[in-house]
C-alpha positions as CSV (number, residue, x, y, z in Angstrom):
1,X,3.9,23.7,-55.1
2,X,5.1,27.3,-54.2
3,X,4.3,28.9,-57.8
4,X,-0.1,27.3,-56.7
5,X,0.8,28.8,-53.2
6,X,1.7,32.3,-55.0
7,X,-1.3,32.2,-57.4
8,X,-4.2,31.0,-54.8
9,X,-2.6,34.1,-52.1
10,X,-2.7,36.3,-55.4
11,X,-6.1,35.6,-55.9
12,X,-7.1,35.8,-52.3
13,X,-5.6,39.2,-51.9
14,X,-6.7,40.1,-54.9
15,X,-10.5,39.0,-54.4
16,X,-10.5,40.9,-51.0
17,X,-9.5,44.0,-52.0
18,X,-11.7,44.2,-55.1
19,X,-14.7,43.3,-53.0
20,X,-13.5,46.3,-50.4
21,X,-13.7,48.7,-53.8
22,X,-16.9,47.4,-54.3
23,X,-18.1,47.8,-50.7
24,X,-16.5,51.0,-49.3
25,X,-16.2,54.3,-51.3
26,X,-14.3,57.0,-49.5
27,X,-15.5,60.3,-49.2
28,X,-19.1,59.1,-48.7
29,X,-20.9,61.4,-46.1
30,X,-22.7,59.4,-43.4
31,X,-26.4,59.8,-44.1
32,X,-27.0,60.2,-41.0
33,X,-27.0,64.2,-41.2
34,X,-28.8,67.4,-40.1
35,X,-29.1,71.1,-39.4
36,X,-29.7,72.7,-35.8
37,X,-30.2,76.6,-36.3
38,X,-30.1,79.1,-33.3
39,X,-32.4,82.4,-33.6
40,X,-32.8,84.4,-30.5
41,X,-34.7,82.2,-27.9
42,X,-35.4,79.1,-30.1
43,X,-33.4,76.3,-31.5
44,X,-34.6,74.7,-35.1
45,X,-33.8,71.3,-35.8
46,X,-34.1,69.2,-38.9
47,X,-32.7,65.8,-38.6
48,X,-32.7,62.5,-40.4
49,X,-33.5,59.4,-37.6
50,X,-32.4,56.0,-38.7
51,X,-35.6,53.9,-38.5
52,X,-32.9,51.0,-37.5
53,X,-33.4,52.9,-33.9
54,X,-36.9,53.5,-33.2
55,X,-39.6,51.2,-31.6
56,X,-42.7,50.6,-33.0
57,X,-42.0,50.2,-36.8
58,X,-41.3,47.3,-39.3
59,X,-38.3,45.0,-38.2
60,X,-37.0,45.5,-41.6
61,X,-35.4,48.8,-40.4
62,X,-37.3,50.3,-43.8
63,X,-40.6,52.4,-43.5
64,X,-43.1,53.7,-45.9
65,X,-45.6,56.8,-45.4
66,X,-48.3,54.2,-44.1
67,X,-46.1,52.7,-41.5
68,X,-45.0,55.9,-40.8
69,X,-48.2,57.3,-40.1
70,X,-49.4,54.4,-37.9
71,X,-46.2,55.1,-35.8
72,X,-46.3,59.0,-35.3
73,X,-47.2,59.6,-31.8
74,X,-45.1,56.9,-31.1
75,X,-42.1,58.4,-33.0
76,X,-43.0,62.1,-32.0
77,X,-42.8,61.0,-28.1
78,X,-39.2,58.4,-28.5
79,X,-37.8,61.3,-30.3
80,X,-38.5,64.1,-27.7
81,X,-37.1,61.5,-24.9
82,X,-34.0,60.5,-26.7
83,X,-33.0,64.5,-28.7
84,X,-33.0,66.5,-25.9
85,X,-31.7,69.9,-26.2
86,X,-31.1,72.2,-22.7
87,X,-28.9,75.0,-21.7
88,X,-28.1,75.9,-17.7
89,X,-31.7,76.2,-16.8
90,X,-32.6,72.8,-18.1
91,X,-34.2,71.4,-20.8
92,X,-36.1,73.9,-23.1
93,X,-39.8,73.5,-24.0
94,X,-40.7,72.0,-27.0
95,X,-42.6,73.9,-29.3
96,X,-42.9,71.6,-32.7
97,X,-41.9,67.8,-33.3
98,X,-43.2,66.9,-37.2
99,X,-42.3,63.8,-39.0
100,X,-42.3,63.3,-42.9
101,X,-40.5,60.6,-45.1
102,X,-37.7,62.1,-46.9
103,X,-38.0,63.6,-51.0
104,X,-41.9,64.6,-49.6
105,X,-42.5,60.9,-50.1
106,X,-45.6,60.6,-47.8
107,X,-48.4,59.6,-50.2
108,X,-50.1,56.7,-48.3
109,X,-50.7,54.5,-51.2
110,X,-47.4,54.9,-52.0
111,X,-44.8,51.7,-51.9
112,X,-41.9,54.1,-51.1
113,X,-39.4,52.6,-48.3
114,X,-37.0,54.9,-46.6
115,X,-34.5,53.7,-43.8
116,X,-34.9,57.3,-42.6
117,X,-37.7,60.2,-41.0
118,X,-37.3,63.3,-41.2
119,X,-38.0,65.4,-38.2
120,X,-38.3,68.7,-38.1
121,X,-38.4,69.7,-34.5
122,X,-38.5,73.0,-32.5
123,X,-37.5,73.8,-28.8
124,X,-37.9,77.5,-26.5
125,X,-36.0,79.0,-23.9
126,X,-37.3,81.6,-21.6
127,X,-34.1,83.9,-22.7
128,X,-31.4,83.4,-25.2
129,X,-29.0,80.7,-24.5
130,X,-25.7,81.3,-23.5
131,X,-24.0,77.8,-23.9
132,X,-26.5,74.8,-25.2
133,X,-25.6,71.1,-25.1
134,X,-28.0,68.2,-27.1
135,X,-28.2,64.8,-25.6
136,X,-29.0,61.8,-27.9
137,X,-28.5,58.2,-28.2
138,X,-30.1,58.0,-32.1
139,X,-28.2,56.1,-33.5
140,X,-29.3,53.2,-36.2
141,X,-27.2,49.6,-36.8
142,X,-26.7,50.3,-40.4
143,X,-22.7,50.9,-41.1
144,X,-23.5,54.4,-42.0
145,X,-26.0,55.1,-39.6
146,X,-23.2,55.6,-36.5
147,X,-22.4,58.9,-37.0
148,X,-24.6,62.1,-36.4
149,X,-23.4,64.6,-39.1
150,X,-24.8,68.1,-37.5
151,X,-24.6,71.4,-39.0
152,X,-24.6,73.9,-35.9
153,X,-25.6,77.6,-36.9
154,X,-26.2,81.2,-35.3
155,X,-26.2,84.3,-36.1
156,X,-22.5,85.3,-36.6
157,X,-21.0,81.4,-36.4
158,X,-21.9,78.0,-37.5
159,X,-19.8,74.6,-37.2
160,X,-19.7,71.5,-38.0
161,X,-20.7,68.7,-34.9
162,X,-19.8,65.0,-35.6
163,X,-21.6,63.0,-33.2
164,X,-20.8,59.7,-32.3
165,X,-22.2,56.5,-30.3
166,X,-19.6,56.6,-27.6
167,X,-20.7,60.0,-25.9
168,X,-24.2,60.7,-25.5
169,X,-24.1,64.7,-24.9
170,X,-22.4,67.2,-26.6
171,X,-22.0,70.7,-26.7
172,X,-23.4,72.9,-29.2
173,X,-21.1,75.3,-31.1
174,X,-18.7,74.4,-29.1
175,X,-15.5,76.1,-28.1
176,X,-12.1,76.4,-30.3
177,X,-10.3,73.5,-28.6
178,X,-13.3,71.0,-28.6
179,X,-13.7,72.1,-32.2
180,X,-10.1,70.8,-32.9
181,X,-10.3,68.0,-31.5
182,X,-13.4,67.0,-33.2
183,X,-12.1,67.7,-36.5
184,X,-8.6,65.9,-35.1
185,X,-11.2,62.6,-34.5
186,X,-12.7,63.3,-37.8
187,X,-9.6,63.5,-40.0
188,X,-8.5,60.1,-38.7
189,X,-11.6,58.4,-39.6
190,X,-11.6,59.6,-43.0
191,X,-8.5,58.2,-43.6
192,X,-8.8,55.2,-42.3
193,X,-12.5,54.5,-43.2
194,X,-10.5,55.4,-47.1
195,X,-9.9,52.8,-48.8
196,X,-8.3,54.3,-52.1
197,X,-6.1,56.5,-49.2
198,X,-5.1,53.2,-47.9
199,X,-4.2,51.4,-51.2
200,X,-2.2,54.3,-52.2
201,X,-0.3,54.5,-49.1
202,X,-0.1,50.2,-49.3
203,X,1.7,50.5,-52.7
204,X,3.7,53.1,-51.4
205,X,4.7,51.1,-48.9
206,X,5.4,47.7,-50.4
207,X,7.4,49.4,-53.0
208,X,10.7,49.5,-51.4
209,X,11.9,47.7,-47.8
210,X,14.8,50.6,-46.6
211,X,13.5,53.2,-44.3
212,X,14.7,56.0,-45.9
213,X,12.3,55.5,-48.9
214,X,9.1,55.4,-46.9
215,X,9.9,58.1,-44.9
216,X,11.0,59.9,-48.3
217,X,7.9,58.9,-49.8
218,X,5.3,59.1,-46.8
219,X,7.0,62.4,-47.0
220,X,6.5,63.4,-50.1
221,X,2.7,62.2,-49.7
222,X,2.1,64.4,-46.9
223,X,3.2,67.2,-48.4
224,X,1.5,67.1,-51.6
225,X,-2.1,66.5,-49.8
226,X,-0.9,68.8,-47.4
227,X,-0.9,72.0,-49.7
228,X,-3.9,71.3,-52.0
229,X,-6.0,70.6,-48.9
230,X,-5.3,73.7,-47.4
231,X,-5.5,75.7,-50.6
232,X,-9.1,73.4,-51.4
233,X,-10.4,74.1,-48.4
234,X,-9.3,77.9,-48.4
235,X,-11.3,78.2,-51.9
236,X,-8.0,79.2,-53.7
237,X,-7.7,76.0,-55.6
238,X,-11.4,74.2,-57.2
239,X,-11.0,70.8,-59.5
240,X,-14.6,69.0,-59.9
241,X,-14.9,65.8,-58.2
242,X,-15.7,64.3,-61.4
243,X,-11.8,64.6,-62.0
244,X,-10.2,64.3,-58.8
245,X,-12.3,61.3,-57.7
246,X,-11.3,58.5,-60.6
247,X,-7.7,60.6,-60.7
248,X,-7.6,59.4,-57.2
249,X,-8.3,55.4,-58.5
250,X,-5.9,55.9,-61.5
251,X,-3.0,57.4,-58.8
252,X,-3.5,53.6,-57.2
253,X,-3.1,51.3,-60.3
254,X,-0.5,54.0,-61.7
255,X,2.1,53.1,-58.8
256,X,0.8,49.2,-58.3
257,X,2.0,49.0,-61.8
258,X,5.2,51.0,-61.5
259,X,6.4,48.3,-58.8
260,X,5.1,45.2,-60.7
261,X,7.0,46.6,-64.0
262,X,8.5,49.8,-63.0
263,X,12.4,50.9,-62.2
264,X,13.2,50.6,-58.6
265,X,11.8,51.9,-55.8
266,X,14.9,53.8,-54.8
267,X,14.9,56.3,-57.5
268,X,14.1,59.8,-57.2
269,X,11.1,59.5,-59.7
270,X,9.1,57.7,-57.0
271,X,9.3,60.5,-54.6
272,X,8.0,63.1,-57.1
273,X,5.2,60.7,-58.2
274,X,4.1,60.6,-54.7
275,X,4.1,64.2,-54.0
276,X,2.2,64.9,-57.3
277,X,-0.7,62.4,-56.3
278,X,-0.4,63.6,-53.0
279,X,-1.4,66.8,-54.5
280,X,-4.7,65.2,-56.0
281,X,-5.7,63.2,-53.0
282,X,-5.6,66.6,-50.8
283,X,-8.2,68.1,-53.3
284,X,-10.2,64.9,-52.3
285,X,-9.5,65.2,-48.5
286,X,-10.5,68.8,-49.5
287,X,-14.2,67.7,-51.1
288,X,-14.9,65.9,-47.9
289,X,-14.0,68.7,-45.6
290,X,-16.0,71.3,-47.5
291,X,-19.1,68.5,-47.9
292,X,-18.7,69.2,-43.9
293,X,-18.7,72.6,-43.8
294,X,-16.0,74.9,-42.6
295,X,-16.2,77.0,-40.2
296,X,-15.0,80.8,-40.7
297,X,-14.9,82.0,-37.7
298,X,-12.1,78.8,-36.8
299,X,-11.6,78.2,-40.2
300,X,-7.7,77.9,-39.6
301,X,-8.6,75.3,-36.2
302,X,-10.5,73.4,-38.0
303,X,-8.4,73.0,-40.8
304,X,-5.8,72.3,-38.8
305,X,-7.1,69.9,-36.7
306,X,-8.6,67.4,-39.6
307,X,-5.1,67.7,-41.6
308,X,-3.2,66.4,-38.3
309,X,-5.7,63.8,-37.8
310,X,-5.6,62.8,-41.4
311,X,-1.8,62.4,-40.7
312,X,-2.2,60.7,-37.1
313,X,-5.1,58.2,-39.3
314,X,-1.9,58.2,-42.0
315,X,0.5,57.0,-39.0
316,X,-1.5,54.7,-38.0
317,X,-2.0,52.7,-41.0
318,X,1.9,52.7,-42.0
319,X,2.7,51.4,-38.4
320,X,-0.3,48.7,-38.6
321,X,1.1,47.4,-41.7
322,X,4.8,47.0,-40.6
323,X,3.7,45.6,-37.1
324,X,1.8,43.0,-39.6
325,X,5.0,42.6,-41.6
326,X,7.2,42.0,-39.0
327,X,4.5,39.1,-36.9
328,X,4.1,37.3,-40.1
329,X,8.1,37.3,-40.2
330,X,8.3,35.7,-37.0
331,X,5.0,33.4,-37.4
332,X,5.8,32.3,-40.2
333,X,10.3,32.9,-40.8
334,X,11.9,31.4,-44.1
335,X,8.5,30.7,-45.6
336,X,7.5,34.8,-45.4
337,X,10.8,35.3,-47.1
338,X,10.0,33.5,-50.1
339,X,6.9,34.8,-50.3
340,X,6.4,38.1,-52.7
341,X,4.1,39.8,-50.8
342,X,5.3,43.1,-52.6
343,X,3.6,41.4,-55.8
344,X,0.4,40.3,-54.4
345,X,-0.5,43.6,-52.7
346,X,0.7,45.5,-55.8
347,X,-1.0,43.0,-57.9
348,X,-4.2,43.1,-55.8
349,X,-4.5,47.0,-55.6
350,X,-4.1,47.2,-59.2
351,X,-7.2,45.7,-60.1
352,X,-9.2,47.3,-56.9
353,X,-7.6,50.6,-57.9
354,X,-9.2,49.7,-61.8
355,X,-12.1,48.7,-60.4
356,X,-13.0,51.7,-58.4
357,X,-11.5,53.9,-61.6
358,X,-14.2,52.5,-63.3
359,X,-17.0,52.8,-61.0
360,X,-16.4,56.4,-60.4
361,X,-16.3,58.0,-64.3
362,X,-19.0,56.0,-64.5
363,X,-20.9,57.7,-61.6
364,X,-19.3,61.2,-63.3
365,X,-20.6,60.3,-66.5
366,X,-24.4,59.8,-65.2
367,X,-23.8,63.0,-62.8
């Protein structure tokens, strides 16, 4: 009875984590993304608008260049109500608001079906803005239509702006400390929003139970992401995705395997190994970052501020799993015990970590 009770939680585990490899790839920007340019007295804005959040179009959340001509006035006028762009004086005066599918797709016979529009928008100010702040609730019900990816530019400075649905006006190139902060907010979601981070860190984790081996290494971890990412993201160290990417899957069924057949977890070997693939998964933390954009004039801010958040994101996940550890210990006592819950998380991220290996030289192969 408790060798079926060990197979079926095998295969559950097992089946969940290979269906979050097939679900969730990390390092995905949202698509959800655009560009908002500041020259003298007028702002330029090309953005991508979920259809998910507009009135007036198909249910299906999908539009093609029929629909979407059917729907521009109404479009143009929800847009220029809900992306509102003022400085001191109040809202500036809009100049331009032009809508087209994405990839020029806007052939009316054509059977093309985009969940986004691209709008391409302009807005005046009598003098040149001092300090400007956007104000926006666009955001679509798709999982990666809640985040507003905005690349903020002058003249001299340009920054990254992550908008989210829990504030609805933000400040444009905003200062150094609100730059920190966002990347800080940003670093922890790309972590936990990871999930090859997360199955490295879980067989990290389940391979040893003393406290001085996760903290040597969670240590070790940190360090080795922590040098590659800064050097990445500095441009004094480039790998091509196409490498780091399935190196990153490989790192995960390398160590699920080294505590299903490997030597013990107490051993010094286990350290390294997590430093050296904590050196690969920074030049991934690095990819994302620089798919973001980083800014040079707070270049050293911002770095900072995502690395500390991809630590705080890191924190949170080890103290998650041993807060789960220890209620299932209590829930469920001698029975836990006998349970080998090392095995089945080592077993299942081995064949999510193959799985995701797979899928990603694939997608380097077709690249």
């Amino acid at each position: 009875m408790m060798k079926m009770r060990r197979r079926m939680l095998c295969v559950l585990l097992a089946l969940v984590l290979l269906a979050g490899a097939i679900a969730a790839q990390a390092h995905m920007l949202p698509a959800q993304t655009g560009t908002v340019h500041i020259v003298g007295k007028s702002v330029y804005v090309v953005v991508s608008v979920p259809v998910s959040t507009l009135r007036d179009v198909p249910a299906s959340g999908r539009i093609d260049a029929a629909a979407l001509g059917a729907a521009y006035g109404s479009i143009q006028r929800q847009f220029n109500e809900r992306f509102r762009i003022d400085d001191r004086r109040g809202d500036g005066h809009v100049v331009l608001t032009w809508l087209m599918m994405p990839q020029d797709a806007r052939d009316p016979a054509s059977d093309t079906l985009s969940a986004y529009v691209v709008v391409m928008h302009r807005v005046d100010f009598p003098a040149a803005p001092a300090a400007l702040w956007l104000t926006t609730d666009l955001f679509g019900k798709g999982a990666t239509e809640r985040t507003l990816t905005l690349a903020v530019s002058n003249d001299v400075q340009k920054q990254m702006l992550v908008l989210r649905p829990g504030s609805r006006r933000y400040r444009l190139l905003p200062g150094p400390w609100q730059l920190f902060v966002t990347f800080l907010g940003t670093g922890v979601m790309h972590i936990l929003t990871g999930p090859d981070h997360l199955l490295f860190l879980l067989t990290l984790l389940v391979g040893g139970r003393d406290w001085r081996y996760w903290v040597r290494v969670i240590t070790g971890f940190t360090v080795g992401h922590s040098i590659t990412l800064t050097l990445a993201a500095l441009g004094r160290v480039t790998v091509h995705p196409g490498i780091v990417e399935p190196g990153i899957a490989a790192s995960i069924v390398v160590m699920a395997l080294l505590n299903l057949f490997g030597p013990g977890a107490e051993r010094a070997p286990r350290t390294l190994l997590a430093l050296g693939f904590g050196l690969l998964h920074g030049l991934g933390f690095a990819s994302s970052l620089g798919e973001m954009g980083l800014d040079r004039a707070h270049r050293v801010l911002t770095l900072a501020g995502f690395n500390l958040g991809v630590e705080a994101g890191q924190l949170l996940f080890v103290a998650a799993v041993g807060a789960l550890g220890w209620m299932m210990a209590r829930m469920l006592r001698g029975w836990a015990e006998r349970v080998p819950w090392a095995w089945l998380a080592s077993s299942g991220a081995a064949v999510a970590g193959t799985v995701m290996f797979v899928q990603r030289v694939m997608a380097s192969v077709r690249r």
